[in-house]
TIBA-563955 format. One record per residue: residue number from 1; residue in one letter; chain; x, y, z of N, C-alpha, C in turn. Coordinates in steps of 0.2 Angstrom, whole numbers, plus 5000, padded with zeros to 4 digits. Each point is the difference from the previous one (the first is absolute). Layout:
<recs>
NUM,A,A,X,Y,Z,X,Y,Z,X,Y,Z .
...
</recs>
This chain:
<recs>
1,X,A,4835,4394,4886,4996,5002,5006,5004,5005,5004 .
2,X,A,4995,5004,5001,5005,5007,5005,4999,4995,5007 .
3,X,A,5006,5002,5004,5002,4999,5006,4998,5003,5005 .
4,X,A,4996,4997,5005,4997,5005,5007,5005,5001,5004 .
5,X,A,4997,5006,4998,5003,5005,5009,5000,4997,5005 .
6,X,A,5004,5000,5006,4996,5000,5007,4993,5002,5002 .
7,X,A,5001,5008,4998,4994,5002,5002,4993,4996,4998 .
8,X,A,5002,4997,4992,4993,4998,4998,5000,4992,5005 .
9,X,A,5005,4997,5003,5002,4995,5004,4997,4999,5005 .
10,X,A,5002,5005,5004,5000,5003,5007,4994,5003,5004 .
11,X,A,4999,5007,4996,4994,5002,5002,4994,4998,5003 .
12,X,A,4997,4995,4996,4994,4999,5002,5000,4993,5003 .
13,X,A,5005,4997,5003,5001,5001,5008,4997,5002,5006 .
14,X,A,5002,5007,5000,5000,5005,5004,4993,5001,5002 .
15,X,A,4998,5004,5006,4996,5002,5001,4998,5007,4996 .
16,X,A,4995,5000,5000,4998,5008,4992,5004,5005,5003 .
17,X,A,5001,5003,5006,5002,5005,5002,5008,4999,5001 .
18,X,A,5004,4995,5001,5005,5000,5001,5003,4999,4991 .
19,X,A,4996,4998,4996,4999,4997,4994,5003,5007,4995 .
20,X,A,4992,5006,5003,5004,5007,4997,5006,5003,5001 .
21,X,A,5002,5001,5006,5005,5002,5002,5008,4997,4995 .
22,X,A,4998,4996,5001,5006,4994,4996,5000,5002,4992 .
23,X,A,4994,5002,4997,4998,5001,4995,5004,5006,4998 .
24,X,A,5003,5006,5003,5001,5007,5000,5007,5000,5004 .
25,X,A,5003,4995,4998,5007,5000,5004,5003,5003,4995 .
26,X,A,5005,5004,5002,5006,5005,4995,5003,4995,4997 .
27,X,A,5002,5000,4994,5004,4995,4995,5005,4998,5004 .
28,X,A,5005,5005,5002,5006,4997,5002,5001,4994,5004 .
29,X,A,4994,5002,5007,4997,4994,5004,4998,4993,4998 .
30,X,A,4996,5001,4994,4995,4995,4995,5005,4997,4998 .
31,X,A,5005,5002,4994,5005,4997,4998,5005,4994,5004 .
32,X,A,5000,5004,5007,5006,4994,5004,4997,4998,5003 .
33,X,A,4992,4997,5000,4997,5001,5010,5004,4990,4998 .
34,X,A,5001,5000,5008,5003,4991,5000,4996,4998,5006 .
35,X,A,4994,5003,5003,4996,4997,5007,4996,5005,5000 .
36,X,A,4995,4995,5001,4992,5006,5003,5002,4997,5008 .
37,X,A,5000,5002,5004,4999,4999,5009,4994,5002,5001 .
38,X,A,4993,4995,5003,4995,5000,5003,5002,4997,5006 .
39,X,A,4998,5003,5006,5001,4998,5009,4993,5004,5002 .
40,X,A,4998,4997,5003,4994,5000,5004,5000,5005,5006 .
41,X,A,4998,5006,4999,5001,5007,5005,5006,5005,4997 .
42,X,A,5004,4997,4994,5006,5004,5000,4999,5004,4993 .
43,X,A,5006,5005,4998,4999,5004,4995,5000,4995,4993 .
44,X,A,4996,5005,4995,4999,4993,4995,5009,5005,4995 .
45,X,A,5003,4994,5001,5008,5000,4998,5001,4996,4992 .
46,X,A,5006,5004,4996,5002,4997,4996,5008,5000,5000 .
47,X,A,5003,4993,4997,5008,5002,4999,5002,4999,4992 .
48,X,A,5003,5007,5000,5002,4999,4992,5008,5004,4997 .
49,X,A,5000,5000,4996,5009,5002,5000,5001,5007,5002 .
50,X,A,4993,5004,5002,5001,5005,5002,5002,4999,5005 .
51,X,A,4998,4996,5003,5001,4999,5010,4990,4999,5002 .
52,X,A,5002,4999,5006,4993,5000,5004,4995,5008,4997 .
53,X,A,4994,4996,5000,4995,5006,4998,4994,4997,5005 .
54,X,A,4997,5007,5002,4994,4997,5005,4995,5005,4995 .
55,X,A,4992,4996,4997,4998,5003,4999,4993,5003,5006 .
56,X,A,4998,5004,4996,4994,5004,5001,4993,4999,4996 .
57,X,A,4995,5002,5001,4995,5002,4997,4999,5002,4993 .
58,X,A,5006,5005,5001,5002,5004,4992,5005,4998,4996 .
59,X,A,5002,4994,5004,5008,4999,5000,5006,5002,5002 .
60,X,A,5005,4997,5000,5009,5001,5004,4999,5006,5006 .
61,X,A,5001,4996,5006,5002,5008,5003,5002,5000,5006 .
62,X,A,5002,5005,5004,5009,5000,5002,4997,4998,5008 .
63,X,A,4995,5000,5003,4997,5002,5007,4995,4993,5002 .
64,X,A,5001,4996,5005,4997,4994,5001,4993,5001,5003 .
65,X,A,5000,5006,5003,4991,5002,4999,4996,4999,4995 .
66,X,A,5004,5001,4992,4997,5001,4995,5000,4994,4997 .
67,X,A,5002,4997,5001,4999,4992,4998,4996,4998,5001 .
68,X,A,4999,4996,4994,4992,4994,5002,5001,4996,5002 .
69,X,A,4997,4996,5009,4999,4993,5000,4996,4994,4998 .
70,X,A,5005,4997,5004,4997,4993,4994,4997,4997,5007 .
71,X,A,4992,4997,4997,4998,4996,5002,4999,4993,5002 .
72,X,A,4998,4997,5003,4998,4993,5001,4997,4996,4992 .
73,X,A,4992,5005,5001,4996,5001,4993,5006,5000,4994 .
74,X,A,5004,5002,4999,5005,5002,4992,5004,4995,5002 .
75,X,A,5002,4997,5002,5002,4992,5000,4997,4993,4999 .
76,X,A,4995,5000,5001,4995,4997,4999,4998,5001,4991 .
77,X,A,4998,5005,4999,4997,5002,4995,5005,4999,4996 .
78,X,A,5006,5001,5000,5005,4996,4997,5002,4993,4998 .
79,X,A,4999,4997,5006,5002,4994,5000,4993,4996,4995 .
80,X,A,4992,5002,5002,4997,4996,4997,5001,5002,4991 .
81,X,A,5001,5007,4998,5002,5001,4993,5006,4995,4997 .
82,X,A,5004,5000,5005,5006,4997,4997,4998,4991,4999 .
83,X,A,4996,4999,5003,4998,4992,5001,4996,4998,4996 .
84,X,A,4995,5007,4997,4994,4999,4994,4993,4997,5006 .
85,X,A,5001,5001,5006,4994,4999,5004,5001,4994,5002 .
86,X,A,5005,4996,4998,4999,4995,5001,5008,4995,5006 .
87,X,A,4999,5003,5006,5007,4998,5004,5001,4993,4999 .
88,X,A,4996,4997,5001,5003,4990,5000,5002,5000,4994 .
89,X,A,5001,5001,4995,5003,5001,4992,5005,5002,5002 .
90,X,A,5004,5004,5005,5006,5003,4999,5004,4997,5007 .
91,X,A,4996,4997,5006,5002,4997,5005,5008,4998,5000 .
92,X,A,5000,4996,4997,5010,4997,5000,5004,5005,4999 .
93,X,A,4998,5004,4997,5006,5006,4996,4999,5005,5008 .
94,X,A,4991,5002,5004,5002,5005,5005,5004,4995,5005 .
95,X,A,5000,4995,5001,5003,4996,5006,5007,5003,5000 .
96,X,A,5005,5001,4994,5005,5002,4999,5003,5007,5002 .
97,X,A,4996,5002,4999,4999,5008,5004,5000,5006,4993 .
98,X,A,4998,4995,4994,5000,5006,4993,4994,4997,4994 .
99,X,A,4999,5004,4996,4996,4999,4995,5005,5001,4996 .
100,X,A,4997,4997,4992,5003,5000,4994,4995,5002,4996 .
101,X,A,5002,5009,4996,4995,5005,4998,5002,4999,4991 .
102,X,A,4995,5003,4995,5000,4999,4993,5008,5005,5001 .
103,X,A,5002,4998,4994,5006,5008,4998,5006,4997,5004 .
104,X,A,4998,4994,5005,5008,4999,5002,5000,5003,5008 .
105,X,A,4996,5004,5000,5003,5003,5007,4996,4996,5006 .
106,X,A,5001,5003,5006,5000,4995,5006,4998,5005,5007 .
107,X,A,4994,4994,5003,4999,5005,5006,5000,4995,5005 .
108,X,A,5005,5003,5006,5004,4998,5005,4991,5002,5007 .
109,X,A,5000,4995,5004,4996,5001,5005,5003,5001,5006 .
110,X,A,4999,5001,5007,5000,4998,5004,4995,5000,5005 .
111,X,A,4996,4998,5006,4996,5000,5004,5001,4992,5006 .
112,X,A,4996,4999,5004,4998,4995,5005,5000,4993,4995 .
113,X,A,5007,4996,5003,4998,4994,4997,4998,4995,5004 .
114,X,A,4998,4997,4997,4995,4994,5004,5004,4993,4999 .
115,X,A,5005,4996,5003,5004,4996,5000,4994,4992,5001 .
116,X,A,5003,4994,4995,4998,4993,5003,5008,4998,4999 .
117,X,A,5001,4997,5008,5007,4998,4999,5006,5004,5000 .
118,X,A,5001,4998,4993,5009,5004,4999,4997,5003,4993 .
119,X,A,4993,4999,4997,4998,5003,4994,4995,5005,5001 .
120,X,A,5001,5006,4997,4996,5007,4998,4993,4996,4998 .
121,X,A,4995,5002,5004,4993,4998,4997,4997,5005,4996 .
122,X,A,5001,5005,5005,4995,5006,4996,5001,5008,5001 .
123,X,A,5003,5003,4995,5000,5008,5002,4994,5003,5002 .
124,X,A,5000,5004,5006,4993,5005,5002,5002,5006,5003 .
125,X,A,4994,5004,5000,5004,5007,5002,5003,5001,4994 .
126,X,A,4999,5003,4996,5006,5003,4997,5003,5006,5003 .
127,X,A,5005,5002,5000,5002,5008,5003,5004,5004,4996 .
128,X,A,5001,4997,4994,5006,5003,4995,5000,4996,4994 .
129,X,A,5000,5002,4994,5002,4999,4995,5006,5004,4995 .
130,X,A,5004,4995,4997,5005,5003,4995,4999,4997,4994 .
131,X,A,4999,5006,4996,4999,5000,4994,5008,5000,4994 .
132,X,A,5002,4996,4999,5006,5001,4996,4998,5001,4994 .
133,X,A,5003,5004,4998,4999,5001,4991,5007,4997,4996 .
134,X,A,4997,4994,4995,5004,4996,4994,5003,5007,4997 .
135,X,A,5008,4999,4997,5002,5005,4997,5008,4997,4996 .
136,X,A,4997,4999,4993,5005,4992,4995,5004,5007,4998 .
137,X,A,5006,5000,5001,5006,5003,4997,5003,4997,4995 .
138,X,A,4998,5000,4997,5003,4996,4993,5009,5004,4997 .
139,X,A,5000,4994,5000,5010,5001,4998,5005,5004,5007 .
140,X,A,4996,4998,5007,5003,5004,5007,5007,4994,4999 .
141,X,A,4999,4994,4996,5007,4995,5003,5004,4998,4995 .
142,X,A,5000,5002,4994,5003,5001,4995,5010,5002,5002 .
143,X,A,5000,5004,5004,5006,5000,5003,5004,4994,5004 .
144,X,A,4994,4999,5003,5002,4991,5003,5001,4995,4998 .
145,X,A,4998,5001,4993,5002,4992,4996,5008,5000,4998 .
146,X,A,5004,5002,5000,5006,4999,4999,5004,4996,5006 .
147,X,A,4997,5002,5006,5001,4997,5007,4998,4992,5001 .
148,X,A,4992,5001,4999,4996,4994,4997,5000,4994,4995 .
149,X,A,5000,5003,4996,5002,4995,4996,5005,5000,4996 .
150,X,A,5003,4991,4999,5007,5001,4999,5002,4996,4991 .
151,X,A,5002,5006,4997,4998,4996,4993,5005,4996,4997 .
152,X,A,5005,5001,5004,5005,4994,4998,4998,4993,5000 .
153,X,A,4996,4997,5007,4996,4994,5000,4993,5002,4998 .
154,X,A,4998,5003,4999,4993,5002,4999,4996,4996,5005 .
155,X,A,5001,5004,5007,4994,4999,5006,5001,5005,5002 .
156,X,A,4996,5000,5007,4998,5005,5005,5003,4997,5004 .
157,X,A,5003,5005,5003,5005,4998,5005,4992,5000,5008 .
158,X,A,5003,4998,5006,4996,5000,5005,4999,5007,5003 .
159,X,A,4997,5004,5001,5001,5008,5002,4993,5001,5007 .
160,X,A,5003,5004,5005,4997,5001,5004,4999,5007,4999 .
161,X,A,4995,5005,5000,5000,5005,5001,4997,5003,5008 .
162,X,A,5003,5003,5003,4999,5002,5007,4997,5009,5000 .
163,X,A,4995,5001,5004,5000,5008,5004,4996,5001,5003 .
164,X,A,4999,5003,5003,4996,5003,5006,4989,5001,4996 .
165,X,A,4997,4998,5005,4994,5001,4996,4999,5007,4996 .
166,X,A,4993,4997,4995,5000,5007,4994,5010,5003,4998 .
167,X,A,5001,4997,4998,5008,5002,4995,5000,4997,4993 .
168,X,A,4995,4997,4999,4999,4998,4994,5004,4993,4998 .
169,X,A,5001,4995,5005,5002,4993,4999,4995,4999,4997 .
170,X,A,4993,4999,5000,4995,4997,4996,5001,5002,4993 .
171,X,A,4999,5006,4999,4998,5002,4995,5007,4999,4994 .
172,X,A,5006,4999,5002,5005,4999,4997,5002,4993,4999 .
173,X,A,4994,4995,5006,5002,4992,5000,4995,4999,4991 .
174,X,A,4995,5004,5001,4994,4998,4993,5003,5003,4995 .
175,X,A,5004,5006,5000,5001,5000,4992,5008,4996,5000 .
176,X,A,5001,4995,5004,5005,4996,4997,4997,4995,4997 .
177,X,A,4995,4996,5004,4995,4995,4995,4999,5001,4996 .
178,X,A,4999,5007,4997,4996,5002,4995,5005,4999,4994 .
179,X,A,5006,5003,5001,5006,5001,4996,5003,4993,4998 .
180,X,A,4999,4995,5007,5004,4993,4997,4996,4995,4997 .
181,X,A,4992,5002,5000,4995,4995,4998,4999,5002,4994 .
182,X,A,5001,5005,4997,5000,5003,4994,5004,5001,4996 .
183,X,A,5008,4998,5002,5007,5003,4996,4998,5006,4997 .
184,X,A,5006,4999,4996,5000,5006,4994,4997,4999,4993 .
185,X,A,5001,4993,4999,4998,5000,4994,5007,4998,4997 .
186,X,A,5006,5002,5001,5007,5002,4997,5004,4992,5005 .
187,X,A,5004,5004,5003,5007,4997,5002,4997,4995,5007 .
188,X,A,4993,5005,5002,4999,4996,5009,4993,4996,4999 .
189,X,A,5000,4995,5000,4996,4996,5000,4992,5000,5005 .
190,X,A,4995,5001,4998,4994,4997,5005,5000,4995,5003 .
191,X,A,5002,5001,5008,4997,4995,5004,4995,4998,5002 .
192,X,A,5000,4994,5002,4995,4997,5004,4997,5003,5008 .
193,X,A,4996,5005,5002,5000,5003,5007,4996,4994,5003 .
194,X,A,5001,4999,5009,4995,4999,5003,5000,5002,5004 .
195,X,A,4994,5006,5003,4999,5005,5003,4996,4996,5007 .
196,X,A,5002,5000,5005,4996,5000,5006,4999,5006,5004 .
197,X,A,4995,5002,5000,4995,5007,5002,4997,4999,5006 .
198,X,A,5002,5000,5008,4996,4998,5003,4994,5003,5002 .
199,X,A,5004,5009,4998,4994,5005,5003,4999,5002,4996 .
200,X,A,4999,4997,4992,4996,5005,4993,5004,5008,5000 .
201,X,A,5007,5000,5001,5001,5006,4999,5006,5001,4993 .
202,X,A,5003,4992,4999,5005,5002,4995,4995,5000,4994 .
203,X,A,4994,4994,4997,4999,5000,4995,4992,5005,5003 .
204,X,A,4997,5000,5005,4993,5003,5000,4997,4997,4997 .
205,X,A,4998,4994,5003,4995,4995,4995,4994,5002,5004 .
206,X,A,4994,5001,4994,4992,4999,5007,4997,4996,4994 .
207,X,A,4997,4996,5001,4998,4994,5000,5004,4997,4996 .
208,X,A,5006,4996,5002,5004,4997,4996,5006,5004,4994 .
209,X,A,4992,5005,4998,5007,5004,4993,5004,5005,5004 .
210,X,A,5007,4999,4995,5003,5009,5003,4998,5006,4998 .
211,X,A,5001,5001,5006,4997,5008,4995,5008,5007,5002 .
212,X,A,5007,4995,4999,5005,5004,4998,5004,4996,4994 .
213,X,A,5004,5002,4996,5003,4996,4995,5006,4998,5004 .
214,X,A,5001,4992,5002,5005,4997,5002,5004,4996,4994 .
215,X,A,4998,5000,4993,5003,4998,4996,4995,4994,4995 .
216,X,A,5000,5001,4992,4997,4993,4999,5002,4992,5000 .
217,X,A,5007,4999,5004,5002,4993,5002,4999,4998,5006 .
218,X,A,4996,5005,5004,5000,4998,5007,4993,4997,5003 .
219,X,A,5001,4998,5005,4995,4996,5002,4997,5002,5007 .
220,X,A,4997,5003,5004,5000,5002,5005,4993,4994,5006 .
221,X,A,5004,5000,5006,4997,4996,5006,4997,5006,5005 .
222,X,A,4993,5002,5000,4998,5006,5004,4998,4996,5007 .
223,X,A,5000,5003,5004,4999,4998,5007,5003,4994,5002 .
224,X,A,5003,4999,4998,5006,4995,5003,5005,5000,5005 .
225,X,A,5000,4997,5004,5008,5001,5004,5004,4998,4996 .
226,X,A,5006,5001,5004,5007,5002,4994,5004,4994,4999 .
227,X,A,5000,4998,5007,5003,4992,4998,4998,4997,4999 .
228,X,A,4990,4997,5001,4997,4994,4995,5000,5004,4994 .
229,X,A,5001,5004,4996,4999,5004,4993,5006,4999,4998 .
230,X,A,5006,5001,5001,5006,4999,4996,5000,4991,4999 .
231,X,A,4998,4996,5006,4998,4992,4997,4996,4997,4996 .
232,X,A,4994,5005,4999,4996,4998,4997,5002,5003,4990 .
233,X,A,5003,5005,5001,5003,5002,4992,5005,4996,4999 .
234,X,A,5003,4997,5003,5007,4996,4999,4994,4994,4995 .
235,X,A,4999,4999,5005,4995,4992,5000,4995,5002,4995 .
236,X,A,4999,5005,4998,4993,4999,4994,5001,5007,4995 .
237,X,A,5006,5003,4999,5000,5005,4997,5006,5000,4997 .
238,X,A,5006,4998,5001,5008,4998,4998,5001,5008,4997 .
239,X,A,5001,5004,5007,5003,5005,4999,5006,5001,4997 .
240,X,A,5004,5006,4997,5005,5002,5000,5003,5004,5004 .
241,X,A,4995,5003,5004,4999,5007,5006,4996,5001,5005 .
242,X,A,5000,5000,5006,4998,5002,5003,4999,5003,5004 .
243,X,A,4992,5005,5002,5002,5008,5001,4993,5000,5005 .
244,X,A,5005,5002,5007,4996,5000,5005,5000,5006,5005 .
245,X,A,4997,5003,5004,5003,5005,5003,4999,5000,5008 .
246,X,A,5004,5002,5003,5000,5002,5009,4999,4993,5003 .
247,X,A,5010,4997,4997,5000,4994,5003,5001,5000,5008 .
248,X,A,5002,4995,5005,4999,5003,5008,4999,4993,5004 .
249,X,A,4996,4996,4999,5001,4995,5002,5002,4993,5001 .
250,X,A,5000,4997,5003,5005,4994,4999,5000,4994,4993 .
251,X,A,4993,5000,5001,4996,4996,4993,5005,5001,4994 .
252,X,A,4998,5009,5000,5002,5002,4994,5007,4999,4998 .
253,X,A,5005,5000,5004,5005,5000,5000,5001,4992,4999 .
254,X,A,5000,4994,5001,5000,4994,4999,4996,5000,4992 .
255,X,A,4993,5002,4998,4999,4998,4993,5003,5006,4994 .
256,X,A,5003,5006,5002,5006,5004,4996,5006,4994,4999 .
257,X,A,5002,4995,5005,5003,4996,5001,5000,4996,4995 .
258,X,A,4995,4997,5001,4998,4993,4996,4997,5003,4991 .
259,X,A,5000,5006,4999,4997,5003,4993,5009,4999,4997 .
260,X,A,5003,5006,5003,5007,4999,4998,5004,4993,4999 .
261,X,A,4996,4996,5002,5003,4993,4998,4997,4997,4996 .
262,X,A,4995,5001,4998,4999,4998,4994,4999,5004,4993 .
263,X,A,5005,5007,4999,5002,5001,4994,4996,5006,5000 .
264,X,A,4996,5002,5005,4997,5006,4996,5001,5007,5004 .
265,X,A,5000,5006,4998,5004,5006,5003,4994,5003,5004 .
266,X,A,5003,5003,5006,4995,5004,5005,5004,5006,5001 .
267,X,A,4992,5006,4998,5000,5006,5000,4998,5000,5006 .
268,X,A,4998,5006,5005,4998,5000,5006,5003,5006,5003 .
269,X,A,4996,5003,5003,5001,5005,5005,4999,4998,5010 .
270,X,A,5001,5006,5004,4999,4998,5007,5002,5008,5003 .
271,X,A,4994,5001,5004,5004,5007,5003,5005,5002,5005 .
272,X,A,5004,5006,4999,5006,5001,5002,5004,5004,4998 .
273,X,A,5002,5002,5003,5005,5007,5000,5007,5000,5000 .
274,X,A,5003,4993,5002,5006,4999,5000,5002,4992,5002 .
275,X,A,5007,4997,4999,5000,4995,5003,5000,4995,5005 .
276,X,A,5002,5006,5005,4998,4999,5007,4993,4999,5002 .
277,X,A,4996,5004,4997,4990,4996,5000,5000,4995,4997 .
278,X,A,5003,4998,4994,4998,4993,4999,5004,4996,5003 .
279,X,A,5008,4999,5002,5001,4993,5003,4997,5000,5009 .
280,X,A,4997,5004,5001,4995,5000,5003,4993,4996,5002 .
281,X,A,5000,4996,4993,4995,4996,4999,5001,4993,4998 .
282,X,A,5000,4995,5004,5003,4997,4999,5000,4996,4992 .
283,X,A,4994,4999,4998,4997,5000,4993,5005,5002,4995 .
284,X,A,5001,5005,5001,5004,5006,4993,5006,4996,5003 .
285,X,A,5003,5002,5005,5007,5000,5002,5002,4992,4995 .
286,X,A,4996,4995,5001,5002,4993,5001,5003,5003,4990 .
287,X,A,4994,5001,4996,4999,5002,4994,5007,5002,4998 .
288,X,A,5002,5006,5001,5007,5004,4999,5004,4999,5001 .
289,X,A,5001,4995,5006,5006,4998,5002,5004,4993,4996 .
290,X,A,4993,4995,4999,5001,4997,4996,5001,5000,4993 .
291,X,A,5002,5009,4997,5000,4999,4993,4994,5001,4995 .
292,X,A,4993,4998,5003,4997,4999,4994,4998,5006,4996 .
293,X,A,5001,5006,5003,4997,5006,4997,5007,5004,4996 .
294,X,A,5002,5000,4993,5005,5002,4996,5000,5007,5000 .
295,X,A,4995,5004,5001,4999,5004,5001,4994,5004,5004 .
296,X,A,5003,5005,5005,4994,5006,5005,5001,5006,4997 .
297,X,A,4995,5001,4999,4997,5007,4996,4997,5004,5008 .
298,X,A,5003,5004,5001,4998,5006,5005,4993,5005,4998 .
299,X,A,4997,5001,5001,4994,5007,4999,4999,5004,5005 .
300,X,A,4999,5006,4998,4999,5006,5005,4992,5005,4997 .
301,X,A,5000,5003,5005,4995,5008,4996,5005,5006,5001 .
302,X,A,5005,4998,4999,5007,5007,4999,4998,5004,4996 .
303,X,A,4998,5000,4995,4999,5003,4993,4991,4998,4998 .
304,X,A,4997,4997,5003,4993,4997,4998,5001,4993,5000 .
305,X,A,4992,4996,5003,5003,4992,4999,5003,4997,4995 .
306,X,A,5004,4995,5002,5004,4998,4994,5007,5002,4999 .
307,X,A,5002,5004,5004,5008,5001,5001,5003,4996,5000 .
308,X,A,5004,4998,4997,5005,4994,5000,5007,5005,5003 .
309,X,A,5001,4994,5007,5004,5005,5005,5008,4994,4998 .
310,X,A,5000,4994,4999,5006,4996,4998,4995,4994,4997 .
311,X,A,5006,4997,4996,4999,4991,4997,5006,4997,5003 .
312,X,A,4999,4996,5005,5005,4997,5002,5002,4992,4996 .
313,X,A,5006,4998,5000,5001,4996,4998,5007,4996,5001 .
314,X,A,5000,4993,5000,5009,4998,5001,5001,5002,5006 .
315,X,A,5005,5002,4998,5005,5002,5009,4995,5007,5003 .
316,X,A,5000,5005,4994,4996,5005,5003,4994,4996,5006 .
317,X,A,4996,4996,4996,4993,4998,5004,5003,4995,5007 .
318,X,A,5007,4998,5000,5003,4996,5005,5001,5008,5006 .
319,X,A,5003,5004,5001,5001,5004,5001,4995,5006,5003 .
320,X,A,4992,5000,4996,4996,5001,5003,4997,4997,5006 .
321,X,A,5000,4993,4998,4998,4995,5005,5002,5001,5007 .
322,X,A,5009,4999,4999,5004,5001,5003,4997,5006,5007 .
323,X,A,5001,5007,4997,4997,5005,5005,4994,4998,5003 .
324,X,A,4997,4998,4996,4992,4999,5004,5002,4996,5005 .
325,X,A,5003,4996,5000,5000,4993,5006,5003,5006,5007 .
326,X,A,5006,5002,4999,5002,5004,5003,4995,5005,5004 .
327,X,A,4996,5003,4995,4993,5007,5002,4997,4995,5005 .
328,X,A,4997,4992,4999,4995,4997,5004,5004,4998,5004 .
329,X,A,5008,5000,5002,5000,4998,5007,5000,5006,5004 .
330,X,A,5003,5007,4997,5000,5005,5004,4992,5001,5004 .
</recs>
């Protein structure tokens, strides 16, 4: 079966007019776009590996006169397409502040929330929508598996990958699933994945199924939070691995804790630029200092997302730590 496009994904979505425009975007544009930006009164914006593009009518153009805005209406008419007309169908996922789209991808909301308590009742107003586009790399971590996986004991070591948003931690955390749920066939063994997915971004599941290859040994938890999901795989899945992404809070850091102690490897990423930002947090800090992470895998967009800036490890990753503490008391 041929593979759809974004385009045939995405599009019809859109409002018919914002729909064509998008339809006649120069290749170069098409090829990398990584966000539609809809904002209510603002230019209708895209971000792709070209840079920021504001279109027009006719398409790309250089002058914010010329730009199209977006309206209240083209939010709306979005949101109900994306719903299929039907909002209390999709209620729990917009509380969250995102829908989970076919193809993997993702659209990001924000507007006037309506608070009960301490819990989000109901998003309204919308005033912006982000449109992320799914984009599977296949074999981007091939290079990692030497770091990763240790074939002397034949496991996965505990690895955190860290960088700054869009640097491509995601898209680098999935095709390691992919890699260790499926071995080689040879010398590296298929492992057992379990995947907690809080925001449908590592596997892109819409209704349950994935719609990115995480591997055929893996098992994925969509909309989950991170800490009951890693308990709940432990308890009902007997991981070999597990693979989570933008760990940060304390939870998370105590069931990283408790997964590690009963035999099974954690994959994981968390944003950050260096390691001054994470001991920063008390969460991470507690993590690294204690040992549990054998390995930090760095990412940058020095070169395009995905740049692997260092792999720290041993003394080196002792020695990183070390500076960090240093940078957070200065």
């Amino acid at each position: 079966m041929k593979k759809r496009t974004w385009q045939e994904q995405i599009l019809p979505l859109l409002p018919l007019p914002l729909r064509e425009i998008m339809a006649a975007l120069p290749p170069a544009v098409a090829d990398s776009l990584e966000e539609i930006r809809l904002r209510v009164g603002q230019p209708f914006m895209l971000h792709s590996g070209q840079g920021e593009v504001w279109l027009g009518h006719s398409g790309p153009v250089v002058s914010l006169d010329e730009a199209c805005r977006i309206t209240a209406a083209d939010l709306q008419e979005v949101l109900l397409q994306m719903t299929e007309f039907s909002l209390y169908a999709r209620d729990e996922e917009l509380k969250r502040g995102y829908l989970a789209l076919p193809g993997g991808h993702r659209a990001g909301f924000t507007g006037r929330v309506v608070m009960e308590g301490n819990q989000v009742k109901v998003l309204r107003d919308l005033n912006a929508v982000n449109i992320r586009i799914a984009r599977q790399f296949k074999g981007v971590a091939v290079p990692l598996l030497p770091h990763v996986y240790c074939a002397e004991q034949q496991r996965v070591r505990h690895t955190l990958i860290v960088s700054a948003p869009q640097a491509g931690k995601t898209t680098m955390l999935r095709d390691l699933a992919r890699l260790l749920s499926n071995g080689d066939g040879q010398r590296r063994p298929g492992f057992k994945v379990g995947i907690v997915d809080e925001r449908s971004e590592l596997a892109g599941c819409f209704r349950g199924e994935p719609q990115l290859d995480v591997g055929m040994r893996s098992d994925v938890l969509d909309g989950c939070a991170k800490a009951e999901g890693m308990m709940m795989l432990v308890r009902s899945m007997s991981p070999q691995v597990i693979v989570t992404d933008e760990l940060g809070r304390a939870e998370d850091a105590r069931a990283v804790e408790e997964a590690v102690n009963t035999g099974a490897s954690i994959l994981a990423t968390a944003h950050g630029q260096n390691a001054g930002e994470l001991i920063r947090r008390p969460s991470l800090a507690y993590l690294l200092e204690n040992g549990l992470f054998e390995r930090v895998i760095v990412l940058s967009r020095r070169h395009g997302p995905g740049t692997v800036e260092n792999i720290y490890t041993g003394q080196a990753l002792q020695e990183w730590l070390r500076a960090g503490r240093e940078c957070s008391v200065d």
